[in-house]
PyMOL Python script that loads the backbone (N, CA, C, O; Angstrom):
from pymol import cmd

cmd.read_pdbstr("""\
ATOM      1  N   UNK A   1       3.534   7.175  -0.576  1.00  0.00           N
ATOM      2  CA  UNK A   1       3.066   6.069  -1.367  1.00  0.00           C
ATOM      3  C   UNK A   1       1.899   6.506  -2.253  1.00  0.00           C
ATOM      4  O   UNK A   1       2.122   6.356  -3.455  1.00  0.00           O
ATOM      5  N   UNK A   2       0.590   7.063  -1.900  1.00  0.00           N
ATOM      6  CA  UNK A   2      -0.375   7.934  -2.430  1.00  0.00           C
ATOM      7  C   UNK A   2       0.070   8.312  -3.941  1.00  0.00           C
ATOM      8  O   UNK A   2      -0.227   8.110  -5.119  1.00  0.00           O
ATOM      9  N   UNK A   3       1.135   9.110  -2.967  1.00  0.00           N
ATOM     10  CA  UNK A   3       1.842  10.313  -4.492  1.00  0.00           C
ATOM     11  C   UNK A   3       2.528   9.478  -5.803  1.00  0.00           C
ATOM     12  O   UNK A   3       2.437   9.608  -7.024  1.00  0.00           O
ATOM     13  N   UNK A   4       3.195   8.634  -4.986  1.00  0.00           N
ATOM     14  CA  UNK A   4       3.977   8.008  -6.562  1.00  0.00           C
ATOM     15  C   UNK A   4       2.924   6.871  -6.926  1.00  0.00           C
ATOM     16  O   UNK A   4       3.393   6.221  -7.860  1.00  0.00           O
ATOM     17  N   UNK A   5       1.901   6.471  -6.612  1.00  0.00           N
ATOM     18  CA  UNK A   5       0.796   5.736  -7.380  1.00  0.00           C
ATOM     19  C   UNK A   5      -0.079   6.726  -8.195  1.00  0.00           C
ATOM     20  O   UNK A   5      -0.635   6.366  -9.232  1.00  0.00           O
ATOM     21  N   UNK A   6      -0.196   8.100  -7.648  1.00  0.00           N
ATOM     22  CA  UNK A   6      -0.952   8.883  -8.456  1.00  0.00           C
ATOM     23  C   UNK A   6       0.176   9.344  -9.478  1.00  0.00           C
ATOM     24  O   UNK A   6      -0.254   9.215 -10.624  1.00  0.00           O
ATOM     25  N   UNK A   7       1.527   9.856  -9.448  1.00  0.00           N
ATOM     26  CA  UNK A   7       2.185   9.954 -10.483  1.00  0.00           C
ATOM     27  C   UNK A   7       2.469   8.730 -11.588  1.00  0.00           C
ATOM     28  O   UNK A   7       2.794   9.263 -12.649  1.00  0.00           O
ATOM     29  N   UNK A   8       2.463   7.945 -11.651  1.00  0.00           N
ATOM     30  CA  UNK A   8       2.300   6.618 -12.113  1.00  0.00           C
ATOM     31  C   UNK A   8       1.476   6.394 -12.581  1.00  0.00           C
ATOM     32  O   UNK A   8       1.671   5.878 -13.682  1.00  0.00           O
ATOM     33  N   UNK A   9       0.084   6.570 -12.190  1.00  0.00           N
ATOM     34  CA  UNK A   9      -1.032   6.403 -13.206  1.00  0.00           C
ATOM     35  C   UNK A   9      -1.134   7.358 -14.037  1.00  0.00           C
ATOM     36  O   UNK A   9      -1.603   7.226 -15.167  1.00  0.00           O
ATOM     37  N   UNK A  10      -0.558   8.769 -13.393  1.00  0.00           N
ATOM     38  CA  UNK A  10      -0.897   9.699 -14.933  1.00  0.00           C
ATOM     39  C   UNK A  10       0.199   9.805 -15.718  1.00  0.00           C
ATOM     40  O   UNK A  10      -0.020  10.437 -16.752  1.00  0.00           O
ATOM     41  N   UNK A  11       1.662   9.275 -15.542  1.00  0.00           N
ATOM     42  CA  UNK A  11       2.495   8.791 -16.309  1.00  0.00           C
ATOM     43  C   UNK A  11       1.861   7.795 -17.712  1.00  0.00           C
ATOM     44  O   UNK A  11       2.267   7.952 -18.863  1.00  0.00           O
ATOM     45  N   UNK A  12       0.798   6.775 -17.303  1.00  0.00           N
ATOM     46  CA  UNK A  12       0.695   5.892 -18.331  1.00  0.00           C
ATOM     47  C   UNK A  12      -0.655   6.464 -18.831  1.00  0.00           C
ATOM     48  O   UNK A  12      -1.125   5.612 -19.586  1.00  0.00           O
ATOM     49  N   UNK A  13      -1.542   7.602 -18.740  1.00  0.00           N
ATOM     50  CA  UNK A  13      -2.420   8.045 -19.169  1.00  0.00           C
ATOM     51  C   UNK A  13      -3.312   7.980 -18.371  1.00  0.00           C
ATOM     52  O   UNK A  13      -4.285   8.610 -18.786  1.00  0.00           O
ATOM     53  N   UNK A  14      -3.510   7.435 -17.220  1.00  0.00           N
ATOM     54  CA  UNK A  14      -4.989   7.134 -16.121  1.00  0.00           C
ATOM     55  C   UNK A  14      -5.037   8.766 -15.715  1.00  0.00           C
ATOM     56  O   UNK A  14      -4.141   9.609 -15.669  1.00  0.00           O
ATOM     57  N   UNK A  15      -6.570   8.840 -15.425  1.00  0.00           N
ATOM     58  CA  UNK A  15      -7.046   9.560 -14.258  1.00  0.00           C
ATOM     59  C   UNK A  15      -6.301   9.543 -13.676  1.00  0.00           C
ATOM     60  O   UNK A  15      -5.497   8.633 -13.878  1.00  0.00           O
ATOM     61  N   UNK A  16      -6.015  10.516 -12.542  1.00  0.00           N
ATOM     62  CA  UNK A  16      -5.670  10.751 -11.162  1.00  0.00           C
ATOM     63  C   UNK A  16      -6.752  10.160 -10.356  1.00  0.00           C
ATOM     64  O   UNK A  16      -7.943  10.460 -10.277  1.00  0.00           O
ATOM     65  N   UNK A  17      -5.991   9.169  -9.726  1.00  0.00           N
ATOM     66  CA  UNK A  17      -7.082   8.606  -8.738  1.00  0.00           C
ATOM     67  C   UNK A  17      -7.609   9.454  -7.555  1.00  0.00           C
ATOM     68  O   UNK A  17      -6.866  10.340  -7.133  1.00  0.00           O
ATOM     69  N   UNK A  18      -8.448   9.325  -7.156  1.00  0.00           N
ATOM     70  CA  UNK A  18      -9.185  10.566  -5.998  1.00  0.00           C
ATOM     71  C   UNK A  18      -8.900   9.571  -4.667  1.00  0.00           C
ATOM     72  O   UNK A  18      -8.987   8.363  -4.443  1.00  0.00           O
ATOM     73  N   UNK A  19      -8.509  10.773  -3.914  1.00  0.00           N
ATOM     74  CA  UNK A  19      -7.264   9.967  -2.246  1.00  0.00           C
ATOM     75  C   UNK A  19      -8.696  10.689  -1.542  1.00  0.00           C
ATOM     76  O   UNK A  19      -9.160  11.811  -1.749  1.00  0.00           O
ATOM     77  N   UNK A  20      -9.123   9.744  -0.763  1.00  0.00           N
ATOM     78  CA  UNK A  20      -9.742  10.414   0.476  1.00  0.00           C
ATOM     79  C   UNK A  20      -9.342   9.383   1.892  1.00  0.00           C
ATOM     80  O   UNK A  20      -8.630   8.406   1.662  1.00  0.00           O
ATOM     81  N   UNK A  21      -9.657   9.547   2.854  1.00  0.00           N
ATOM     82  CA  UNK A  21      -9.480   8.971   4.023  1.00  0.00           C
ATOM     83  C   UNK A  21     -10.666   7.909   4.678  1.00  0.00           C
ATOM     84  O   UNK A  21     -11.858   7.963   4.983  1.00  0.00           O
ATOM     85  N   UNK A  22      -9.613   6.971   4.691  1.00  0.00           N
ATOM     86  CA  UNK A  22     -10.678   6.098   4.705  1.00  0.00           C
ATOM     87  C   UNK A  22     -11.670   5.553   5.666  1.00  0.00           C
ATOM     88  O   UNK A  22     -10.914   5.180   6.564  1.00  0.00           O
ATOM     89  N   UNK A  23     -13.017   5.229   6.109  1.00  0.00           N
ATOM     90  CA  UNK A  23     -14.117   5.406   6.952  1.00  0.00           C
ATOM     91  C   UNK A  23     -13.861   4.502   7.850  1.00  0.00           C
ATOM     92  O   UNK A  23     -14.712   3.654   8.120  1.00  0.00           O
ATOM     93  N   UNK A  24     -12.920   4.523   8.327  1.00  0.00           N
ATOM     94  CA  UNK A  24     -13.023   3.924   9.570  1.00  0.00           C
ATOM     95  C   UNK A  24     -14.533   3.726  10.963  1.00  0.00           C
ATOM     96  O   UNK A  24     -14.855   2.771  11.669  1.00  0.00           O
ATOM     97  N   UNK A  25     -14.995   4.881  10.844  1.00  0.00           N
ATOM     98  CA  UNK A  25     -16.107   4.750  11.573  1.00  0.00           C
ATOM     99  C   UNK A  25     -17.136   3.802  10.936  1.00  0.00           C
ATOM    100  O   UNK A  25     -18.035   3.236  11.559  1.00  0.00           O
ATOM    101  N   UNK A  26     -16.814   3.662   9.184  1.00  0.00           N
ATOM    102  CA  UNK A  26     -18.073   2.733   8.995  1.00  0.00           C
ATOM    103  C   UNK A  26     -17.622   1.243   9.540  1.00  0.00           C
ATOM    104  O   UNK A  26     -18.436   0.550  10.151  1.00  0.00           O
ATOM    105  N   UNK A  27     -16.053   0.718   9.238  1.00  0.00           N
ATOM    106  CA  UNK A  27     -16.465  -0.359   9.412  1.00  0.00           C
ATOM    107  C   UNK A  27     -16.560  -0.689  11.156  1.00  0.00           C
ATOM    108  O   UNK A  27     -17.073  -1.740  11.543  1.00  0.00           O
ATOM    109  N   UNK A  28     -16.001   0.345  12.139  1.00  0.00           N
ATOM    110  CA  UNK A  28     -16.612  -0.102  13.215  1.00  0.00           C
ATOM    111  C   UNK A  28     -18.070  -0.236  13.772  1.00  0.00           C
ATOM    112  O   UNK A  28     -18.391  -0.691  14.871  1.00  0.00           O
ATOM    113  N   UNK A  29     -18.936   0.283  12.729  1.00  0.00           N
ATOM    114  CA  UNK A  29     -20.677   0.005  12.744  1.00  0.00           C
ATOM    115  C   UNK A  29     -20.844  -1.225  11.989  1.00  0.00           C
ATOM    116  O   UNK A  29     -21.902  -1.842  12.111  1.00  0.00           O
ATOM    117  N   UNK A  30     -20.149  -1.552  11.408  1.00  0.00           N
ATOM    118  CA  UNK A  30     -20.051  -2.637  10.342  1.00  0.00           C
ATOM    119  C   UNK A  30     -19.530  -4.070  10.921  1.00  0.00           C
ATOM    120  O   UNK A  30     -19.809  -5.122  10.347  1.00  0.00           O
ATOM    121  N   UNK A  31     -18.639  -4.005  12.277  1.00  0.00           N
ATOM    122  CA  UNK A  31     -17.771  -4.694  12.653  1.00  0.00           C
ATOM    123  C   UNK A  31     -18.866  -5.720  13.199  1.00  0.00           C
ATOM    124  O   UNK A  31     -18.775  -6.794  12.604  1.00  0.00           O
ATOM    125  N   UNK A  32     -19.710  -5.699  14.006  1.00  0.00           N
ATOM    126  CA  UNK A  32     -20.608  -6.799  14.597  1.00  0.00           C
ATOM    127  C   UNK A  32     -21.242  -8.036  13.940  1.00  0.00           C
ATOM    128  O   UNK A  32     -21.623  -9.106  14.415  1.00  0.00           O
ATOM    129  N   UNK A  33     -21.226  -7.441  12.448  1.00  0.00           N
ATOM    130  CA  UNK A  33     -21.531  -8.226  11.162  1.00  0.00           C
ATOM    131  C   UNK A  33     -20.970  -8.940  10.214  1.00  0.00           C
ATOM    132  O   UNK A  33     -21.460  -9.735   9.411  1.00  0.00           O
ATOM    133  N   UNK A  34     -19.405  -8.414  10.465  1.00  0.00           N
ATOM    134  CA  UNK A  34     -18.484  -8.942   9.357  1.00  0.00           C
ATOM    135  C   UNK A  34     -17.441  -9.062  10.386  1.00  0.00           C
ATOM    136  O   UNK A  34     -17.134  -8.103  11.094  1.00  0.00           O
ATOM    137  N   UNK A  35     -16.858 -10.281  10.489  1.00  0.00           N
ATOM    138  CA  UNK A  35     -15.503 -10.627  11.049  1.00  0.00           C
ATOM    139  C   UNK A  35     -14.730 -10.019  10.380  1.00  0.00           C
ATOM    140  O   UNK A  35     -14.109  -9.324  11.184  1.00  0.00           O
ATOM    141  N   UNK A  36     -14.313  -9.807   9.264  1.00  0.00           N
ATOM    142  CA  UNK A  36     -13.178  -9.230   8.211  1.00  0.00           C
ATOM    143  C   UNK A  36     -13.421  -7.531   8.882  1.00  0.00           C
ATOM    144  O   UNK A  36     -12.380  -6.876   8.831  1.00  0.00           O
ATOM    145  N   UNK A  37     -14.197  -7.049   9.266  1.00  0.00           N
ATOM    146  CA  UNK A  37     -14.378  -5.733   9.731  1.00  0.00           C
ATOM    147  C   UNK A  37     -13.739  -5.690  10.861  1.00  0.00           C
ATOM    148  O   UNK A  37     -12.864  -4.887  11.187  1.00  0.00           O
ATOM    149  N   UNK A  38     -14.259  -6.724  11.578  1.00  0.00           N
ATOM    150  CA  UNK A  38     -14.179  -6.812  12.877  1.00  0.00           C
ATOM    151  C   UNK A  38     -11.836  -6.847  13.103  1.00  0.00           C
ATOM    152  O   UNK A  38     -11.124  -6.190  13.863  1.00  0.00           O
ATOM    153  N   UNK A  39     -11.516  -7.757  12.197  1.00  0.00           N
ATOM    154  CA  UNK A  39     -10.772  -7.748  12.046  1.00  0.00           C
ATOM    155  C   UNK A  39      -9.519  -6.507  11.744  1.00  0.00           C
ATOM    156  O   UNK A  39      -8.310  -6.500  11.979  1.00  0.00           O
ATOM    157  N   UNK A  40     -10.197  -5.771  11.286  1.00  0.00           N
ATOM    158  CA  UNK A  40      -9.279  -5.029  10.517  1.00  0.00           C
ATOM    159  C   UNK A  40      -8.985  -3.385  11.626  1.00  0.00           C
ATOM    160  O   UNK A  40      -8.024  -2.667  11.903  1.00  0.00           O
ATOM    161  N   UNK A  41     -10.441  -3.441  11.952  1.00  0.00           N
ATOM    162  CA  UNK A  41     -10.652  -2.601  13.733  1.00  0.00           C
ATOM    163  C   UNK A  41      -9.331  -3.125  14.594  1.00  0.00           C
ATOM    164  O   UNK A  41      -8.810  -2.432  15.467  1.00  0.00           O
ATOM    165  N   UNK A  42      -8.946  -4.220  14.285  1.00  0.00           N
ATOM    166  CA  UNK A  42      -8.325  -4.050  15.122  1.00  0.00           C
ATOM    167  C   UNK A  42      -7.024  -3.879  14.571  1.00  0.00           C
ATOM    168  O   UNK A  42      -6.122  -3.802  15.406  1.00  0.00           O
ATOM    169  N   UNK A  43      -6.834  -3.832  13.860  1.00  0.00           N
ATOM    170  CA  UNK A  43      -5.250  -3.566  13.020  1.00  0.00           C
ATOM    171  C   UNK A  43      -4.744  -2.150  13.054  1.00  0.00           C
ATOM    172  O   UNK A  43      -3.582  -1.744  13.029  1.00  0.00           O
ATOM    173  N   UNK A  44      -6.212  -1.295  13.136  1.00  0.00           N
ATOM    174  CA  UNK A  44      -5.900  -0.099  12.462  1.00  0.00           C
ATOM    175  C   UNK A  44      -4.640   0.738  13.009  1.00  0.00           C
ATOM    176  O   UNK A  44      -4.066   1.606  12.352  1.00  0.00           O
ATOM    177  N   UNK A  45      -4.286   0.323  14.373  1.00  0.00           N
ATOM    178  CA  UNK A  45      -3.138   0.912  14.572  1.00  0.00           C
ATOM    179  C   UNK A  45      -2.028   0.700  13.989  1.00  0.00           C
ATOM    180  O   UNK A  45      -1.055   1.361  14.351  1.00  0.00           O
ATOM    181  N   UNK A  46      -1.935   0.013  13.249  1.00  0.00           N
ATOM    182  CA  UNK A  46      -0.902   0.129  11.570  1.00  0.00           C
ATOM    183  C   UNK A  46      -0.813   1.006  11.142  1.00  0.00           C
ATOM    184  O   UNK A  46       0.292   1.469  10.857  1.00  0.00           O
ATOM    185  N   UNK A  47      -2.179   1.757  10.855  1.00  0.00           N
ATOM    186  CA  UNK A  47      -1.610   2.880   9.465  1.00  0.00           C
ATOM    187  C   UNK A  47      -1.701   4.095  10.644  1.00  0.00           C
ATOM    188  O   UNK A  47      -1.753   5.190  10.084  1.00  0.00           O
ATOM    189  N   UNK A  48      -1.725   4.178  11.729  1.00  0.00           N
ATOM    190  CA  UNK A  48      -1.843   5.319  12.783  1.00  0.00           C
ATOM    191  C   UNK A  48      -0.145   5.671  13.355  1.00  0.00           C
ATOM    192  O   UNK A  48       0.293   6.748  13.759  1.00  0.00           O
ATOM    193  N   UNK A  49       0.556   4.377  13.217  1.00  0.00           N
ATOM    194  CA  UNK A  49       2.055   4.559  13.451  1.00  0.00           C
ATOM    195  C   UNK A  49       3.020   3.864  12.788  1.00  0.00           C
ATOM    196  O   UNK A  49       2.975   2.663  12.521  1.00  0.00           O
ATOM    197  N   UNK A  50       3.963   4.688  12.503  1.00  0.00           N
ATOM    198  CA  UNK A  50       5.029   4.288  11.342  1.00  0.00           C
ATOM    199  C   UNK A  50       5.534   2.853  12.091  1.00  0.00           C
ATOM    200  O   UNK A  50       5.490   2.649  13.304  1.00  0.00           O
ATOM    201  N   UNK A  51       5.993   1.973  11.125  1.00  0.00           N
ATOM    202  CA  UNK A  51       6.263   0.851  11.427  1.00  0.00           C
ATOM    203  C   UNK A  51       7.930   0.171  10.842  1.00  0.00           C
ATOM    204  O   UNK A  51       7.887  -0.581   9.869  1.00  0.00           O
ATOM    205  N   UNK A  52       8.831   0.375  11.258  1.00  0.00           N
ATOM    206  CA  UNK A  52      10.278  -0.170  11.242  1.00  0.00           C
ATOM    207  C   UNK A  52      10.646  -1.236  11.267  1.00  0.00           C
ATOM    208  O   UNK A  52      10.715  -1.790  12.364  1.00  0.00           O
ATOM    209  N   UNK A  53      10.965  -1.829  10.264  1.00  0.00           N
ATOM    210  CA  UNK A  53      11.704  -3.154  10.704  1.00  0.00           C
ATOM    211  C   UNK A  53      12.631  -3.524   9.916  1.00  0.00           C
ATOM    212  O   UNK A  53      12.593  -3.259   8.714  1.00  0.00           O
ATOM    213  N   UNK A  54      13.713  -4.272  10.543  1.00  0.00           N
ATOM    214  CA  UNK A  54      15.119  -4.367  10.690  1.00  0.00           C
ATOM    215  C   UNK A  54      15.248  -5.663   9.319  1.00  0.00           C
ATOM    216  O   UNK A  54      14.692  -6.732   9.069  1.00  0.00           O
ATOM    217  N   UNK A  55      16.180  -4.918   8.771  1.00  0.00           N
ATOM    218  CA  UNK A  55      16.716  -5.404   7.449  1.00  0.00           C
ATOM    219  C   UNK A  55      18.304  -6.504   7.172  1.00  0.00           C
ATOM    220  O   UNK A  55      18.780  -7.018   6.160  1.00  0.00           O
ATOM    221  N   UNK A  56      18.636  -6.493   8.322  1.00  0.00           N
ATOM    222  CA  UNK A  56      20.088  -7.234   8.737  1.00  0.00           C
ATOM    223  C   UNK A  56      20.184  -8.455   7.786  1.00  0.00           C
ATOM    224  O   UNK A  56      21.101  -8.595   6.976  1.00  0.00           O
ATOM    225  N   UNK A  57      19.107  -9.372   7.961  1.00  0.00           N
ATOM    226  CA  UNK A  57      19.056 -10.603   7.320  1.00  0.00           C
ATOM    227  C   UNK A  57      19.099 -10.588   5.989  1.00  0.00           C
ATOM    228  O   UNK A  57      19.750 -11.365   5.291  1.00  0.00           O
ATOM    229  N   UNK A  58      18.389  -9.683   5.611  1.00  0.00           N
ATOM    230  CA  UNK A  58      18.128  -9.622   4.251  1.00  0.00           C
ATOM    231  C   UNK A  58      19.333  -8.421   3.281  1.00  0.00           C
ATOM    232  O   UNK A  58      19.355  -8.090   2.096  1.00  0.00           O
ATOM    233  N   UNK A  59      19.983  -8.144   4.159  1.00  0.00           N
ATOM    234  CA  UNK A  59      20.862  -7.379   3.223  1.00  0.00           C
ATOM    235  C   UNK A  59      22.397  -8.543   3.389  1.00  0.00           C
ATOM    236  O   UNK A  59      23.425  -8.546   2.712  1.00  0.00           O
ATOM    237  N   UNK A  60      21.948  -9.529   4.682  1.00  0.00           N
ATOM    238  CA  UNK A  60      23.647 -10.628   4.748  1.00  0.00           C
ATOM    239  C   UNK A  60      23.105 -11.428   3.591  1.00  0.00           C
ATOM    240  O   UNK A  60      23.899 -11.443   2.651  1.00  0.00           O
ATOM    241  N   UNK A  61      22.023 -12.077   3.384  1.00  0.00           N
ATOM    242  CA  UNK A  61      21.253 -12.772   2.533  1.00  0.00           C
ATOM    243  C   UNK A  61      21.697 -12.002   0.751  1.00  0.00           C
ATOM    244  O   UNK A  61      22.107 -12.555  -0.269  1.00  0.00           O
ATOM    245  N   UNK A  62      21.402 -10.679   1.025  1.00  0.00           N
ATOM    246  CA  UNK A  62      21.774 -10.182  -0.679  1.00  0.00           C
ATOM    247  C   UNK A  62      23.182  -9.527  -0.845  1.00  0.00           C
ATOM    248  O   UNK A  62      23.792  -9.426  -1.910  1.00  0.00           O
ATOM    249  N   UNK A  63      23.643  -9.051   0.513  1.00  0.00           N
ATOM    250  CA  UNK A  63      24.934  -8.617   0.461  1.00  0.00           C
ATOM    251  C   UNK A  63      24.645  -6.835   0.277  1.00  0.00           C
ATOM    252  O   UNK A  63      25.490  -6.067   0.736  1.00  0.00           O
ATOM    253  N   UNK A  64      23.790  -6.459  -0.201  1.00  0.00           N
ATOM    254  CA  UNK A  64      22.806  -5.265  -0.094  1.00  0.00           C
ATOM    255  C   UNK A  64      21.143  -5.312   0.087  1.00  0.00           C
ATOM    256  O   UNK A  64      20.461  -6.326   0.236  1.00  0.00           O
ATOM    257  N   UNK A  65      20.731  -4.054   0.037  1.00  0.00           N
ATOM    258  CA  UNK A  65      19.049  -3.671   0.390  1.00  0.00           C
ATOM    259  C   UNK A  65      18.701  -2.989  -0.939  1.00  0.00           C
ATOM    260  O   UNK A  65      19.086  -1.870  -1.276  1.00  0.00           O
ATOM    261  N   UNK A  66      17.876  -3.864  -1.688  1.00  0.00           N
ATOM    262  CA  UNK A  66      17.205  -3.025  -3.016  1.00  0.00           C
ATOM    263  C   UNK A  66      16.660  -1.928  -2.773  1.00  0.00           C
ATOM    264  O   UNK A  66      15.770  -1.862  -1.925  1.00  0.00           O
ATOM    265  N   UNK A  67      16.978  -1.099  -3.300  1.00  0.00           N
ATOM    266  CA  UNK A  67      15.819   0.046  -2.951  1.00  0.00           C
ATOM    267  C   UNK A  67      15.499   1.031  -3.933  1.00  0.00           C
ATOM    268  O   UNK A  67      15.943   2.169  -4.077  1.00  0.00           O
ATOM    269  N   UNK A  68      14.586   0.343  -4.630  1.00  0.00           N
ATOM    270  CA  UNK A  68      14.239   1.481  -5.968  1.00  0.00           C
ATOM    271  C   UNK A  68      13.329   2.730  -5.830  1.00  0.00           C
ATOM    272  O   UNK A  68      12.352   2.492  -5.120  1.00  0.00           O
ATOM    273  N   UNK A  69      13.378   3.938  -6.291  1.00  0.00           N
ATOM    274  CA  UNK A  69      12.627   4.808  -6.368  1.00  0.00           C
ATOM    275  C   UNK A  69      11.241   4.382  -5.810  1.00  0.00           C
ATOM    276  O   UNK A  69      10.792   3.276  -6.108  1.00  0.00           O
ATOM    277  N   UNK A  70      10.736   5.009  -5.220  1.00  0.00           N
ATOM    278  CA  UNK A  70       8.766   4.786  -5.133  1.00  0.00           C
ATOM    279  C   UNK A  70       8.466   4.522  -6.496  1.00  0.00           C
ATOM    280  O   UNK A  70       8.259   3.497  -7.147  1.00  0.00           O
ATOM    281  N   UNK A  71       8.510   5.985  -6.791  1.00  0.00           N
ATOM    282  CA  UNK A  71       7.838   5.977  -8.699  1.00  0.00           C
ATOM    283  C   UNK A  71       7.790   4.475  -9.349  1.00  0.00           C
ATOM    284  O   UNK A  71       6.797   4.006  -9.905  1.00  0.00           O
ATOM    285  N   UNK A  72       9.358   3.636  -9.137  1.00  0.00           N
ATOM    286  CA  UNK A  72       9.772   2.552  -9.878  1.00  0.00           C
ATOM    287  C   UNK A  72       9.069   1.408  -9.501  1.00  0.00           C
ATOM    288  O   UNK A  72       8.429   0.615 -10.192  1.00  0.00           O
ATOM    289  N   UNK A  73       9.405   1.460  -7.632  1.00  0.00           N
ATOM    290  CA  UNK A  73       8.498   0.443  -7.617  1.00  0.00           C
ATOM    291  C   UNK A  73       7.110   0.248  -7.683  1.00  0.00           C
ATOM    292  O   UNK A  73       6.624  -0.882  -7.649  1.00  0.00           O
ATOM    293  N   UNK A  74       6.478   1.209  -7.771  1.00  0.00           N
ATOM    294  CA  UNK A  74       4.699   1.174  -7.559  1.00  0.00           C
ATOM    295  C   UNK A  74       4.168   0.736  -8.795  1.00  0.00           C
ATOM    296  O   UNK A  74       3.079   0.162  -8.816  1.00  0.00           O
ATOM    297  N   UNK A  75       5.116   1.041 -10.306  1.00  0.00           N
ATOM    298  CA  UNK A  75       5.211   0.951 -11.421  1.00  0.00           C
ATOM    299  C   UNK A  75       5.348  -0.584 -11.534  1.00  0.00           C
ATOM    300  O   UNK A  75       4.376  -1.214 -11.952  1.00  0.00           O
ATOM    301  N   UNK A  76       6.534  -1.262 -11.176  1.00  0.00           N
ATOM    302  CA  UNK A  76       6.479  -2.426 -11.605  1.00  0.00           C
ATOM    303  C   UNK A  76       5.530  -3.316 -10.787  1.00  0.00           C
ATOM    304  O   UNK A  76       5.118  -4.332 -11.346  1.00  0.00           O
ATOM    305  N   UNK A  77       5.296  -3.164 -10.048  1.00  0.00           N
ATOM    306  CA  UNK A  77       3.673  -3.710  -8.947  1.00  0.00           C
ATOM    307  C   UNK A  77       3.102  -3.876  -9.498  1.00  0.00           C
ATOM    308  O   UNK A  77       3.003  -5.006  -9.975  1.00  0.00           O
ATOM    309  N   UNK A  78       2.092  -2.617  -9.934  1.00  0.00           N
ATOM    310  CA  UNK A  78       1.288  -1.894 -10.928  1.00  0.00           C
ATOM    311  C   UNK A  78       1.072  -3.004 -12.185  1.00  0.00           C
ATOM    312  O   UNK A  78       0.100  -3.675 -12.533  1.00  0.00           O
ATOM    313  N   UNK A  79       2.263  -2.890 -12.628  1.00  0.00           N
ATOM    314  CA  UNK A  79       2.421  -3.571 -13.809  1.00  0.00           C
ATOM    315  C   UNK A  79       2.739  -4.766 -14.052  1.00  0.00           C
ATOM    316  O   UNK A  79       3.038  -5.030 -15.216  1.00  0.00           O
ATOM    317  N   UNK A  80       2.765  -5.637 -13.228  1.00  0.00           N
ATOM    318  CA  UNK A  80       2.898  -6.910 -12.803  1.00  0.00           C
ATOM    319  C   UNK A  80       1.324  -7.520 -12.490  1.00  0.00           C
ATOM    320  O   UNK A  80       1.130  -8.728 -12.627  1.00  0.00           O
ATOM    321  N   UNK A  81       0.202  -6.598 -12.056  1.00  0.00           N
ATOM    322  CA  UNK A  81      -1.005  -6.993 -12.066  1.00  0.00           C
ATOM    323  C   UNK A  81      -1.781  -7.629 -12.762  1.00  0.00           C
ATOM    324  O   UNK A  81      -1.515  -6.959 -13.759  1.00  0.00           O
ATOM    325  N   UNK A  82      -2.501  -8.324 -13.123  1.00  0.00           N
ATOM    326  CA  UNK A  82      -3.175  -8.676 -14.326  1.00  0.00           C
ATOM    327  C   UNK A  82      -4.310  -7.519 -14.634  1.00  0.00           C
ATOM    328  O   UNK A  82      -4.690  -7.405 -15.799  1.00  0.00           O
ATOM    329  N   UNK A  83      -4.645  -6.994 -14.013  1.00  0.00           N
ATOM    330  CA  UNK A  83      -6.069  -5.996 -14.446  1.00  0.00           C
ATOM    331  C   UNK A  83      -4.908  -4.934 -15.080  1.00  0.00           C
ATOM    332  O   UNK A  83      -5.472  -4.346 -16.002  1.00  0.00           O
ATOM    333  N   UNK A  84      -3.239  -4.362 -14.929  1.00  0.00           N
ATOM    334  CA  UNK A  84      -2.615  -3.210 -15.138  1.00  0.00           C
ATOM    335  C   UNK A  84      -1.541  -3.877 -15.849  1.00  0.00           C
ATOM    336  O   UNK A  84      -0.635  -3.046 -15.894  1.00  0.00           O
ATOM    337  N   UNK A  85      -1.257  -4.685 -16.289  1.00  0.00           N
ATOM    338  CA  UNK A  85      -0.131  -5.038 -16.702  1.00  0.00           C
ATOM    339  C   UNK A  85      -0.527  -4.946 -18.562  1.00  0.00           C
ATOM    340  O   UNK A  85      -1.712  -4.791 -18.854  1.00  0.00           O
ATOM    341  N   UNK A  86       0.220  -5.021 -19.380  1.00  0.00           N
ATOM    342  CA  UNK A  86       0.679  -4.616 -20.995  1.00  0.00           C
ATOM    343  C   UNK A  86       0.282  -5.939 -21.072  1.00  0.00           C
ATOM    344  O   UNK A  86       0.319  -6.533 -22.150  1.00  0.00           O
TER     345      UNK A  86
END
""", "prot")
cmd.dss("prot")
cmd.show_as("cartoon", "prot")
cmd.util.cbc("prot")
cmd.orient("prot")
């Protein structure tokens, strides 16, 4: 995901955005103070393990599963934004 948002922005002329990892240790110093911190401490096992889920409904519902390129979709996201959009 990283990669085709950074190819994407330098597709339309942006910077390469700079990827670092994000501080988790701050907001657990942070967490006693901010519920939204506090909150999110506890989520973090989201981005620690891949997460699967079952598409059945939604492909009897379309009869198929869209599935566009990364590149494509991060693009039309992207570009659907109001701060990124034409």
């Amino acid at each position: 995901m990283v990669l085709a948002i950074c190819r994407v922005a330098a597709r339309h002329g942006g910077a390469a955005p700079e990827v670092s990892a994000f501080p988790w240790w701050l907001l657990k110093l942070a967490s006693p103070f901010n519920t939204t911190f506090k909150e999110l401490q506890e989520m973090r096992y989201l981005w620690r393990q891949p997460i699967r889920m079952e598409s059945a409904k939604l492909r009897a519902r379309l009869g198929h599963e869209p599935l566009p390129p990364w590149d494509e979709a991060v693009e039309a996201t992207l570009l659907g934004q109001p701060c990124c959009g034409a």
